[in-house]
KEKE-3310 file (N, C-alpha, C; in steps of 0.2 Angstrom, whole numbers, plus 5000, padded with zeros to 4 digits):
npx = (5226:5235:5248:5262:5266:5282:5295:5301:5315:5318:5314:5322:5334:5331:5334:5347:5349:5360:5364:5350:5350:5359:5356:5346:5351:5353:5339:5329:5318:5312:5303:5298:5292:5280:5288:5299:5310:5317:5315:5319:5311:5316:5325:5324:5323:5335:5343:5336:5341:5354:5357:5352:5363:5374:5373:5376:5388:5404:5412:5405:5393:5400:5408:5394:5391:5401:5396:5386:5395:5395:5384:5373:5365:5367:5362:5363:5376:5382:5376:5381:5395:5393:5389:5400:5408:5414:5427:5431:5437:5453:5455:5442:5444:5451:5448:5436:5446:5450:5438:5434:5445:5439:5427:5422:5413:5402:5391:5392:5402:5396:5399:5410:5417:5414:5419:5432:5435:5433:5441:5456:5453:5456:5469:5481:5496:5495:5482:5482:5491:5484:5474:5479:5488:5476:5469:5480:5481:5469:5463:5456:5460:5469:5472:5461:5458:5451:5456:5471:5471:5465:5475:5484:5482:5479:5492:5495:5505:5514:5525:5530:5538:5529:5524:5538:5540:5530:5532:5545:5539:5531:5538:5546:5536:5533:5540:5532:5525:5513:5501:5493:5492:5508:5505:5497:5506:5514:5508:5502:5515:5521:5508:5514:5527:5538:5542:5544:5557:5569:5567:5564:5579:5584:5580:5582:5596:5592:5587:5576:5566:5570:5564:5553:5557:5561:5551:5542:5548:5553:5541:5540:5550:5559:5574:5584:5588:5596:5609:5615:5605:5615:5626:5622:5621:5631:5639:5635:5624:5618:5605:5604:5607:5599:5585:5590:5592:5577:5573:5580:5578:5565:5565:5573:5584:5594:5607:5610:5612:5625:5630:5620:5621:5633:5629:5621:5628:5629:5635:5624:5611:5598:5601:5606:5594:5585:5593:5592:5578:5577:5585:5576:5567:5574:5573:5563:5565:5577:5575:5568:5578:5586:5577:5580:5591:5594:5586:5594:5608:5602:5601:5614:5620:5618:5625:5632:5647:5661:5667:5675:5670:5669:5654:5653:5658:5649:5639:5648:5637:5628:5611:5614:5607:5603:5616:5620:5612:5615:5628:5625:5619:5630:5638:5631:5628:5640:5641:5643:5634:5624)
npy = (5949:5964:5971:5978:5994:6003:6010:6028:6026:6013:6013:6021:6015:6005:6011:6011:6026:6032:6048:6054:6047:6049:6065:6062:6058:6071:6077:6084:6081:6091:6089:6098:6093:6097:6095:6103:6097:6091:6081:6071:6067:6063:6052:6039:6037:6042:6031:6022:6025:6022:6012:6006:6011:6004:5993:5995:5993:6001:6018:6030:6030:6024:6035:6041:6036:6042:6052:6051:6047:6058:6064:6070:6061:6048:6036:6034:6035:6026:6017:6018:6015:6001:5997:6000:5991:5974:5979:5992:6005:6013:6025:6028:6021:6028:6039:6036:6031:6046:6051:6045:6045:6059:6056:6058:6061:6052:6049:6044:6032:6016:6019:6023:6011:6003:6007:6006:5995:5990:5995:5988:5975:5977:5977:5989:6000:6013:6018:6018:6026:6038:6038:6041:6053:6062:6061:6069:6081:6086:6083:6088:6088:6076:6062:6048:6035:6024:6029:6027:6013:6010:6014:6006:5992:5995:6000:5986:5978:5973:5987:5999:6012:6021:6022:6024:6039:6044:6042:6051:6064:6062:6064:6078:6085:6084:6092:6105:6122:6121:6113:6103:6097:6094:6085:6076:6068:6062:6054:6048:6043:6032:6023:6020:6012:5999:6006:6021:6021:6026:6040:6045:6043:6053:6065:6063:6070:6085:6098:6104:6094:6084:6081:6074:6066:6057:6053:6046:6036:6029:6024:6016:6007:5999:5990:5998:6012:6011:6011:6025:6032:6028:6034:6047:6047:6045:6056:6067:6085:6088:6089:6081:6068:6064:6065:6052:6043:6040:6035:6026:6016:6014:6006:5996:5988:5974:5979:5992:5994:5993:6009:6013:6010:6016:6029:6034:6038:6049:6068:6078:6081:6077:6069:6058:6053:6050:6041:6031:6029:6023:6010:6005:6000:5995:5983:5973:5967:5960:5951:5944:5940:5934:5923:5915:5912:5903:5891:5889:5884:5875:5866:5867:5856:5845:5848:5843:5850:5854:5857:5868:5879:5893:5904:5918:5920:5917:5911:5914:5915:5919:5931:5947:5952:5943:5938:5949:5945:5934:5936:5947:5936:5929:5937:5942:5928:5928:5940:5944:5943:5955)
npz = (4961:4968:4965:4973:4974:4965:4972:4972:4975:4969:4957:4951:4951:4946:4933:4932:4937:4942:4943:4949:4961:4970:4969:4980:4990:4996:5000:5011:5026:5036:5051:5065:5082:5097:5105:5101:5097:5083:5067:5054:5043:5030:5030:5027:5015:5010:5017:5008:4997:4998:5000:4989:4978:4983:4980:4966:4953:4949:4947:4948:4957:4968:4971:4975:4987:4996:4995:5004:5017:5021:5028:5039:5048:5058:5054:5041:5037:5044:5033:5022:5023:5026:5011:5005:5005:5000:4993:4992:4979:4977:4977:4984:4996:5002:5003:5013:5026:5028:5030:5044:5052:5056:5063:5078:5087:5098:5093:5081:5082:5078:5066:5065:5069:5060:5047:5051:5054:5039:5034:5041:5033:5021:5023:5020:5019:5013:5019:5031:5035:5030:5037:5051:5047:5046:5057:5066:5059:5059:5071:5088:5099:5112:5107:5106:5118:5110:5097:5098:5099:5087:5077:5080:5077:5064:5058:5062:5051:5037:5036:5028:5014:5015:5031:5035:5031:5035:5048:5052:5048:5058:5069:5068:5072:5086:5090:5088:5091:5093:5106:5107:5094:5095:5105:5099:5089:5096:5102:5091:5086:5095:5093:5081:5085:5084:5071:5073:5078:5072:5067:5080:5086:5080:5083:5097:5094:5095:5106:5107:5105:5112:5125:5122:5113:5122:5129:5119:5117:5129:5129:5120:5123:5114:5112:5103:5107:5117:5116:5112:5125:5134:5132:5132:5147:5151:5147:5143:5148:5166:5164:5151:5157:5168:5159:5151:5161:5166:5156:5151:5163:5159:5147:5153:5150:5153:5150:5155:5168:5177:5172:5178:5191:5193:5188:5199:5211:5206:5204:5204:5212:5205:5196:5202:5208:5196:5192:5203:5203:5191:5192:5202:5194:5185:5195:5197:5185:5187:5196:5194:5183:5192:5198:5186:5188:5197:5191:5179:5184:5192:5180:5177:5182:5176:5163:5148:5145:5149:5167:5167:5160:5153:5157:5156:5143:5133:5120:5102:5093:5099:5102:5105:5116:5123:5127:5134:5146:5149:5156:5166:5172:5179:5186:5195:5200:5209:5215:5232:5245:5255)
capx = (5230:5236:5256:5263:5269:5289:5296:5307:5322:5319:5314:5328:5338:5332:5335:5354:5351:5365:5364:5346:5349:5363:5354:5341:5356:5356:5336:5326:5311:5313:5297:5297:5287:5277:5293:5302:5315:5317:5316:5321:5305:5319:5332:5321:5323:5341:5344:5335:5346:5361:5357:5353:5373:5379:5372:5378:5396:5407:5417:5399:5391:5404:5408:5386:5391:5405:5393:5380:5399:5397:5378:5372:5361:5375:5360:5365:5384:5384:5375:5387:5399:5393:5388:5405:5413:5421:5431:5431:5443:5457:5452:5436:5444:5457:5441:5434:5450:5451:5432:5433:5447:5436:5420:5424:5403:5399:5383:5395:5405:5397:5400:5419:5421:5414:5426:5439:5435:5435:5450:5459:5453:5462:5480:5486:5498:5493:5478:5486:5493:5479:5470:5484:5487:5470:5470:5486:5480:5462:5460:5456:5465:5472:5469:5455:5460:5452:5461:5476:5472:5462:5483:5490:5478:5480:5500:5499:5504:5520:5527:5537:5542:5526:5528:5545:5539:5524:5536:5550:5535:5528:5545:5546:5530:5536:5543:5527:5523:5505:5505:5487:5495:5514:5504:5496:5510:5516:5503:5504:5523:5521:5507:5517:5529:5547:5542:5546:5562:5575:5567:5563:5584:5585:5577:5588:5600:5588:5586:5568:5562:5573:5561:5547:5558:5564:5547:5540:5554:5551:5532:5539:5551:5563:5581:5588:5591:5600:5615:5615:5606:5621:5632:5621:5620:5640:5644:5628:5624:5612:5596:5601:5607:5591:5582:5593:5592:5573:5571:5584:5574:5557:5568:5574:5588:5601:5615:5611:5613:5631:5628:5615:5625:5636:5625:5617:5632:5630:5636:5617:5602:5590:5602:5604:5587:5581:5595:5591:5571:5577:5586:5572:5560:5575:5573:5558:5569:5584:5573:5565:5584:5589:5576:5584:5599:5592:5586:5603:5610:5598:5602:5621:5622:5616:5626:5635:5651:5666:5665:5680:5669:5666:5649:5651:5661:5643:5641:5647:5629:5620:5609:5618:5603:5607:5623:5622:5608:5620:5634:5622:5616:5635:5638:5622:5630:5647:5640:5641:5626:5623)
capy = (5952:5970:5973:5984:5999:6003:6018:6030:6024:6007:6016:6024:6011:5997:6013:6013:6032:6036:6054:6056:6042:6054:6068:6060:6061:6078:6077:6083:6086:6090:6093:6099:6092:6100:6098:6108:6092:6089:6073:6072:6062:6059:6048:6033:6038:6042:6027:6018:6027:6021:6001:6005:6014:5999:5987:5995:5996:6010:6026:6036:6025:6023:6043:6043:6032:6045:6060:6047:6046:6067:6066:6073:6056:6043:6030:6036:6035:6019:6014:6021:6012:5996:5999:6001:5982:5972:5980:5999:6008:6015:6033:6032:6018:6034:6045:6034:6032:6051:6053:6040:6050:6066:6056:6058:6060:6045:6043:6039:6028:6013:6021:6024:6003:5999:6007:6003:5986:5988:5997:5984:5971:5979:5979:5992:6004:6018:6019:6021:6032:6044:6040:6044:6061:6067:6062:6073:6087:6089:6082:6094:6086:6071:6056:6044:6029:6021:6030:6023:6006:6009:6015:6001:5990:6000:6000:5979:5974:5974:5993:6000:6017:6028:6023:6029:6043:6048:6040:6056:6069:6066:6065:6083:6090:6084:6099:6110:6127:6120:6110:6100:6094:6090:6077:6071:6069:6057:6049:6044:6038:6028:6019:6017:6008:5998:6009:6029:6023:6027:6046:6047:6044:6057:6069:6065:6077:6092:6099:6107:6087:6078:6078:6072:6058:6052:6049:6041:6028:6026:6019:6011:6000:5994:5992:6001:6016:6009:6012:6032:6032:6026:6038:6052:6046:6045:6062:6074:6087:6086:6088:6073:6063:6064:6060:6047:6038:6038:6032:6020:6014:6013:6003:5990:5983:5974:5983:5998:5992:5995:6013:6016:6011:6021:6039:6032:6041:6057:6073:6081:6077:6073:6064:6051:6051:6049:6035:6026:6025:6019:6006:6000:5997:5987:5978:5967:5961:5958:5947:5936:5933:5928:5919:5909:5911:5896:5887:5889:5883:5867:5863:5864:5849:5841:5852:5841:5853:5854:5862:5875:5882:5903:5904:5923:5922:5915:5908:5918:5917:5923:5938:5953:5955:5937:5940:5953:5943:5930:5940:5949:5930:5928:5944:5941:5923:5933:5946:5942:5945:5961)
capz = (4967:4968:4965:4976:4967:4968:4978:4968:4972:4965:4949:4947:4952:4940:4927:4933:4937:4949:4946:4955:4966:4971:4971:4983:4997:5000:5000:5021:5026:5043:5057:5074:5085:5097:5109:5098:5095:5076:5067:5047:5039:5023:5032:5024:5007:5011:5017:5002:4992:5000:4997:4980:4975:4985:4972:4959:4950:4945:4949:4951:4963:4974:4971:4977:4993:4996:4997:5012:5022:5025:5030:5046:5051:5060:5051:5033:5037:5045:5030:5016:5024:5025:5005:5000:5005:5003:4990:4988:4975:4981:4979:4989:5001:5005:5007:5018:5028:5029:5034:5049:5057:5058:5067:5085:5089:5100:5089:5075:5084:5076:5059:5065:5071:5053:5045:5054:5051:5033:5032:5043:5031:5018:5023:5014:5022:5011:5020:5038:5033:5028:5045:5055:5047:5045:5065:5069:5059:5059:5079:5092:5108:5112:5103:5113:5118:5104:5092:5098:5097:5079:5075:5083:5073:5056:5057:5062:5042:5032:5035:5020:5014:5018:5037:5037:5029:5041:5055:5051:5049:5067:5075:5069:5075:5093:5092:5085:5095:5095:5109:5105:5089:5096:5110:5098:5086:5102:5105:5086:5087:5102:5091:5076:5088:5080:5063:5075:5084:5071:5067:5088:5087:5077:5089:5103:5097:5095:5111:5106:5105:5117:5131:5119:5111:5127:5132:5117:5115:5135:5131:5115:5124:5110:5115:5099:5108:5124:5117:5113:5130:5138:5129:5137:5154:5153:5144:5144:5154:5169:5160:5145:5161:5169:5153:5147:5166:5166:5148:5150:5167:5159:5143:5156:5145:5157:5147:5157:5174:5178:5170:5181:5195:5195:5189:5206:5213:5202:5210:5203:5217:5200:5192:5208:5210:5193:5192:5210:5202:5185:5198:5206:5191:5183:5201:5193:5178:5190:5203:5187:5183:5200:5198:5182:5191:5202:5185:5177:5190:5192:5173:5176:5185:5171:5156:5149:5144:5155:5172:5167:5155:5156:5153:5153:5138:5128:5112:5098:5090:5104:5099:5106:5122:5129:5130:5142:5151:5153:5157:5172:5178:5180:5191:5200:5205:5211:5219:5239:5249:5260)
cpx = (5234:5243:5258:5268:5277:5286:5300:5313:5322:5318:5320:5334:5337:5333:5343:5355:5353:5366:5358:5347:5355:5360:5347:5344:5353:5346:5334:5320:5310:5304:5299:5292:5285:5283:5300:5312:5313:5318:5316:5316:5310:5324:5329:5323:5329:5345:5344:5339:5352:5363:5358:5361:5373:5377:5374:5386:5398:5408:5408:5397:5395:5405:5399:5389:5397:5403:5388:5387:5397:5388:5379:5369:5367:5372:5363:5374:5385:5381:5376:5391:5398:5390:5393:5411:5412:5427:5431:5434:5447:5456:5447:5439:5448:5453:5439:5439:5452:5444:5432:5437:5445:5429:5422:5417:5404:5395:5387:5401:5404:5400:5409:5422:5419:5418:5431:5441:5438:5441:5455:5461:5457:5469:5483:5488:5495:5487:5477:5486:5490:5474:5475:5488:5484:5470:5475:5482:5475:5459:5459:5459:5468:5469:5468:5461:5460:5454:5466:5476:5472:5471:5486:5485:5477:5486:5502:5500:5511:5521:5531:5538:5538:5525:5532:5543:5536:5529:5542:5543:5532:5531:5547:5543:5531:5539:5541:5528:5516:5506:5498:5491:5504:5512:5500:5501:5512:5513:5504:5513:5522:5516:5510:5523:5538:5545:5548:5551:5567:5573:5566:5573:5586:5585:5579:5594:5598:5585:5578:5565:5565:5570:5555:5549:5557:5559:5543:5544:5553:5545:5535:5543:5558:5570:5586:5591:5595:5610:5619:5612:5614:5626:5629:5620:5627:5643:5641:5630:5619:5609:5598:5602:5601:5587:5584:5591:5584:5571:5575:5580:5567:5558:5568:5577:5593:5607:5615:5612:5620:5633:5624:5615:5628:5634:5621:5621:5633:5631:5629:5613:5599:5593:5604:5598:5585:5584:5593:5583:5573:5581:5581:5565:5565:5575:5569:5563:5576:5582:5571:5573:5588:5585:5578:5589:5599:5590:5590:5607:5610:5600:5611:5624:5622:5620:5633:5645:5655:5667:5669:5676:5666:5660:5647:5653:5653:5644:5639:5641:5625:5618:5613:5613:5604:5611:5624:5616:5611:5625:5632:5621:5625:5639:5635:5627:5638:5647:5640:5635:5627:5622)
cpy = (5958:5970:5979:5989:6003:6009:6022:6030:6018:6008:6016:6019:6005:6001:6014:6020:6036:6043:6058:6052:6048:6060:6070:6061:6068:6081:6076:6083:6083:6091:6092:6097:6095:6102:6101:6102:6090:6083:6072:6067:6057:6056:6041:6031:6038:6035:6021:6018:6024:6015:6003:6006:6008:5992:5988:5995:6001:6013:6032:6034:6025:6034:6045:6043:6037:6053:6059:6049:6055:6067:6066:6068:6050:6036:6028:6035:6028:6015:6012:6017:6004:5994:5996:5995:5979:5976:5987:6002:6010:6021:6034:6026:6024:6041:6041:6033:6040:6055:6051:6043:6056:6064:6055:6059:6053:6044:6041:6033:6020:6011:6018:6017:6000:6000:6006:5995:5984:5989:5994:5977:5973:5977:5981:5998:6012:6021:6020:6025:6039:6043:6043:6050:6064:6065:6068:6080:6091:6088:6089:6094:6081:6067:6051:6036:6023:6022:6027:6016:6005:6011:6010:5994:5990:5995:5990:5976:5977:5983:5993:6008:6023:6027:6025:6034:6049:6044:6049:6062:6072:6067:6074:6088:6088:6088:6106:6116:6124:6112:6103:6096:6090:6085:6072:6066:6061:6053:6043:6038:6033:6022:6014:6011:6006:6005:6017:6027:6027:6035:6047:6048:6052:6064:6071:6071:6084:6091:6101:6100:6082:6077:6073:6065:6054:6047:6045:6036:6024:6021:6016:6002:5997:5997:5997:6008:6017:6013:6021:6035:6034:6032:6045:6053:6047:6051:6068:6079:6084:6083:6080:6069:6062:6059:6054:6041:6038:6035:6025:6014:6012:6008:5996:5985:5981:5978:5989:6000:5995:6005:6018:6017:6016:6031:6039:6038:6047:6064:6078:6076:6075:6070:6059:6048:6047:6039:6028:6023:6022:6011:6003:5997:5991:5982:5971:5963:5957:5951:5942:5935:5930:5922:5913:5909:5903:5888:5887:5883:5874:5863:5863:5858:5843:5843:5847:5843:5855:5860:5867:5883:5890:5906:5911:5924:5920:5914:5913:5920:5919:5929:5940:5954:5949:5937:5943:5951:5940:5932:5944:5942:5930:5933:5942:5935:5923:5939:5942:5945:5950:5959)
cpz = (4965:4970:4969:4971:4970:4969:4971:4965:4969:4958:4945:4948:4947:4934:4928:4933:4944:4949:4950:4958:4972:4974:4979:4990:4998:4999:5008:5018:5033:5046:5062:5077:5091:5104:5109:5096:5087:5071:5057:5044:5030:5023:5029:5019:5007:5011:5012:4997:4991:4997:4991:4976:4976:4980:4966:4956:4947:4949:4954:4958:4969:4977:4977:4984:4998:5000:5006:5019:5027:5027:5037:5051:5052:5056:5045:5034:5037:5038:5024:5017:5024:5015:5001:5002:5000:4998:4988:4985:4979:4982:4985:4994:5005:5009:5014:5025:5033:5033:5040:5055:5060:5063:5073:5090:5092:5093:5082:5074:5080:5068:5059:5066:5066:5047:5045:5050:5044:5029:5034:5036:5023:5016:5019:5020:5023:5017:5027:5039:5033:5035:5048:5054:5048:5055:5068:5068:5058:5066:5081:5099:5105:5109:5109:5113:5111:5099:5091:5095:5090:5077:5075:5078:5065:5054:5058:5053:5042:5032:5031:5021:5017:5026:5039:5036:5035:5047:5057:5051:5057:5069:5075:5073:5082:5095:5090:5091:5097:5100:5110:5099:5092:5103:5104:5090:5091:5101:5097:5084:5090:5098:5084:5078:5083:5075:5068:5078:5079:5071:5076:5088:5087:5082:5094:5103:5095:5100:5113:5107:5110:5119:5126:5117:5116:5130:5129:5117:5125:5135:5125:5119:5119:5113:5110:5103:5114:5121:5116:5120:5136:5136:5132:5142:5154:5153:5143:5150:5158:5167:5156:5151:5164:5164:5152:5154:5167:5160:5148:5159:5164:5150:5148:5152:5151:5155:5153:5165:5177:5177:5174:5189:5197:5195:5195:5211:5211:5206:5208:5206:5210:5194:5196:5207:5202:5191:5196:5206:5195:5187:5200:5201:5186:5189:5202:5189:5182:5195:5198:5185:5188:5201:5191:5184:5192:5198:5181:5179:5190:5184:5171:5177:5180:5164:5156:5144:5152:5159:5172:5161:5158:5151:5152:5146:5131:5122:5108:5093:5092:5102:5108:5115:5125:5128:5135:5146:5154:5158:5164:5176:5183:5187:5196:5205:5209:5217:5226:5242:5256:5267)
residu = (UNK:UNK:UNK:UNK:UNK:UNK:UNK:UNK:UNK:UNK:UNK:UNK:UNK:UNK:UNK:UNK:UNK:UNK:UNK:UNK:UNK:UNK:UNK:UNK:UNK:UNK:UNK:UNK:UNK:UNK:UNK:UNK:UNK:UNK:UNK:UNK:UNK:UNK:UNK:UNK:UNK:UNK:UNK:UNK:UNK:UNK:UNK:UNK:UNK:UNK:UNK:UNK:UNK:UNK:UNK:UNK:UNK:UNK:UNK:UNK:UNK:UNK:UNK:UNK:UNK:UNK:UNK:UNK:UNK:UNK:UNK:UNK:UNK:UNK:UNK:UNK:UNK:UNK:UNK:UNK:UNK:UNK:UNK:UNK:UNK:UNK:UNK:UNK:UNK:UNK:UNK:UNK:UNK:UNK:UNK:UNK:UNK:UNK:UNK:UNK:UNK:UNK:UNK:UNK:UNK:UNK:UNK:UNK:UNK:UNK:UNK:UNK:UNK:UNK:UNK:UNK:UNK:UNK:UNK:UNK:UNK:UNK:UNK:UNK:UNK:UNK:UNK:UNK:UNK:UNK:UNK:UNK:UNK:UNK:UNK:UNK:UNK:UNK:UNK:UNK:UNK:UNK:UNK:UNK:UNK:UNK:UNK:UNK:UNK:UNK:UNK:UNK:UNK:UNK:UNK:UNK:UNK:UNK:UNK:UNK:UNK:UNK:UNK:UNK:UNK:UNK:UNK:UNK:UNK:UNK:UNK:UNK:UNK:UNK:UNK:UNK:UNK:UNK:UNK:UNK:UNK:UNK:UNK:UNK:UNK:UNK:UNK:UNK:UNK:UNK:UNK:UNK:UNK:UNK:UNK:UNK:UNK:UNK:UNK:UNK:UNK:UNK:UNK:UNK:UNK:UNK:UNK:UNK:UNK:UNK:UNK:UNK:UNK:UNK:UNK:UNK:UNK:UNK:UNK:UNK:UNK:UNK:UNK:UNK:UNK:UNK:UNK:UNK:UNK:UNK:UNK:UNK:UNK:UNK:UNK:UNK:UNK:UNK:UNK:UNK:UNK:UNK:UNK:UNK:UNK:UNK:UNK:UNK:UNK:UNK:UNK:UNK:UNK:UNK:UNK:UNK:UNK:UNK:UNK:UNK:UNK:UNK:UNK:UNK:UNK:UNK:UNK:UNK:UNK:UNK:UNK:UNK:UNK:UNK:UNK:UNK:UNK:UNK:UNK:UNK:UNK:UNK:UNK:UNK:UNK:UNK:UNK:UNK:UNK:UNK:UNK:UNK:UNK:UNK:UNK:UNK:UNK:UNK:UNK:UNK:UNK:UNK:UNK:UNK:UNK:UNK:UNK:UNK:UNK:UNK:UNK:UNK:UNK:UNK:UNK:UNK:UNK:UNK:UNK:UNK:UNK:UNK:UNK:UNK:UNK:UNK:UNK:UNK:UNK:UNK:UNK:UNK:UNK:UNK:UNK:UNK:UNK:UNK)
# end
C-alpha cells in the first residue's frame, strides 16, 4: 500500500522548525479570475502552518502565531487565535488583547468573539486594560455596541489599581479637543461602571468636563455622587443647576426629592424645567414606594413593636439609602391628598 507523502509543513514541523513554519505565514499566491475577483491559493498552507505553532511550545511559536493574528485572511486569524488557548503567555496574551481592539471588519468579527472569549477566560485586569486603550486610541468613531458590552464583559472581575489608573486617564480625555476620541472616552467610562465614578467626581469641578461627567455618572447610576449633585443644585450657577438637576433625575436616589422640589420653583425657566423632568422620572420610584407604602402598612398590623414607635427615626444600622426611603414612605403617608 502506498503512504501518502507528507506536505511541508508537517516536515518541518516534526523537525521543530518554527523559523520556516513561520516564514510560510507571510507566503501568497494570489490569481485573478476571469472576474477579475482575486482569490490567495496559499491560505491552505497558512493555515497548515498555523495548527502546526499551535502544537508546539515556547516563546517562538507563540511569537509565529502572533505574526497569523496580522494576516489579511479573517480564516488565518481566526485560526492563530484558536492556536494560542487555553493558556497564552502574558506578552503575546497583551498582543492579542491589543490586536482584537483594532478588528472592527465584520468578516473578522468571528476572530474578534474568539478572542474575547479567550481573554475573558483569563481574568486578568491587565488585559482589559490594554483592550480598552488600544479601543480609545486607535478607534475611528464611536465604540459599536459590541464593544461596549466586550468592556462590560472584560472589566466583570476583581478591579485594582490599573482600573483606577485607566479609570483617571479617560475622565481626562472627556475633555480632549478631538471630539471622536473624547465620546469615545465616554462611552468607555460608562462601561467601566462603579471603577469611573470617583475620577468622573473629580471632573465635576472642571467646567471643560462637567457636561460630559454629568452624563456619564447619569448612564452609570451609582448613588455616590448625589451628594455633590445636591450641593450644586443648591449653590451653582444656572448651567451646574441644570446639570446637577438632570443627572440627579436620571440617578433617581430618593435623597433628591425634596431638592428637586424646590429647584422646581427656580427663578431660571431651564432650571424649572429640567427640575419638573427629573421630577417626573423620580415619579416611577415614588409610585413603587406608594406601592410599599400599602405593604408596610399591611405588615404593621402585625409588627410586633409598640405603636408609638417613629419609624422615621430607623435603625441605626440601616444602610444610609434605606434610611432615606423610609424616611420618604413616612412623608408619602402624611402628605394629604390633592
Amino acid at each position: 500500500m502506498r503512504t501518502r507523502r507528507r506536505t511541508q509543513v508537517e516536515r518541518l514541523a516534526a523537525r521543530g522548525d518554527v523559523r520556516r513554519l513561520v516564514r510560510l505565514l507571510g507566503a501568497h499566491d494570489w490569481l485573478v479570475d476571469r472576474d477579475g475577483r482575486a482569490c490567495d491559493l496559499a491560505v491552505g498552507r497558512r493555515l497548515e502552518a498555523v495548527d502546526a505553532l499551535g502544537s508546539m511550545r515556547g516563546d517562538d511559536a507563540e511569537q509565529g502565531l502572533l505574526v497569523a493574528l496580522a494576516d489579511d485572511d479573517p480564516r488565518v486569524v481566526r485560526a492563530a487565535v484558536d492556536a494560542l488557548r487555553p493558556t497564552p503567555g502574558p506578552r503575546t496574551a497583551k498582543a492579542l488583547a491589543a490586536a482584537a481592539a483594532t478588528w472592527r471588519d465584520p468578516a473578522r468579527s468571528s476572530a474578534r468573539t474568539a478572542a474575547l472569549d479567550l481573554l475573558t477566560s483569563l481574568d486578568d485586569e491587565v488585559l482589559a486594560v490594554v483592550f480598552a486603550e488600544t479601543l480609545v486610541e486607535e478607534g475611528d468613531g464611536d465604540l459599536t455596541p459590541h464593544e461596549q458590552a466586550a468592556l462590560r464583559v472584560l472589566f466583570d472581575i476583581e478591579q485594582g489599581h490599573g482600573t483606577t489608573v485607566l479609570a483617571e486617564r479617560l475622565a481626562h480625555r472627556i475633555g480632549a479637543t478631538d471630539e471622536p476620541e473624547r465620546r469615545r472616552a465616554h462611552q468607555t467610562l460608562v462601561a467601566l461602571r462603579s471603577a469611573a465614578v470617583p475620577p468622573l467626581l473629580d471632573a465635576l469641578r472642571d467646567p471643560a468636563r462637567r457636561d460630559a461627567a454629568c452624563d456619564a455618572l447619569a448612564m452609570i447610576r451609582d448613588v455616590r455622587p448625589v451628594p455633590i449633585l445636591l450641593s450644586m443644585l443648591e449653590r451653582g450657577d444656572a448651567r451646574e443647576r441644570v446639570l446637577a438637576a438632570r443627572t440627579l433625575g436620571a440617578i433617581r436616589d430618593p435623597r433628591a426629592l425634596d431638592a428637586l422640589r424646590a429647584a422646581a420653583n427656580d427663578a431660571e425657566p431651564d432650571v424649572r424645567d429640567a427640575a419638573l423632568d427629573a421630577l417626573d422620572r423620580l415619579g416611577g420610584m415614588v409610585k413603587t414606594l406608594g406601592t410599599a407604602v400599602v405593604a408596610d402598612s399591611s405588615e404593621r398590623h402585625t409588627d410586633p413593636r409598640p405603636a408609638a414607635a417613629d419609624l422615621s427615626a430607623g435603625d441605626p444600622h440601616e444602610p444610609e439609602q434605606a434610611l432615606w426611603q423610609r424616611r420618604l414612605l413616612e412623608r408619602l403617608r402624611r402628605r394629604p391628598t390633592s
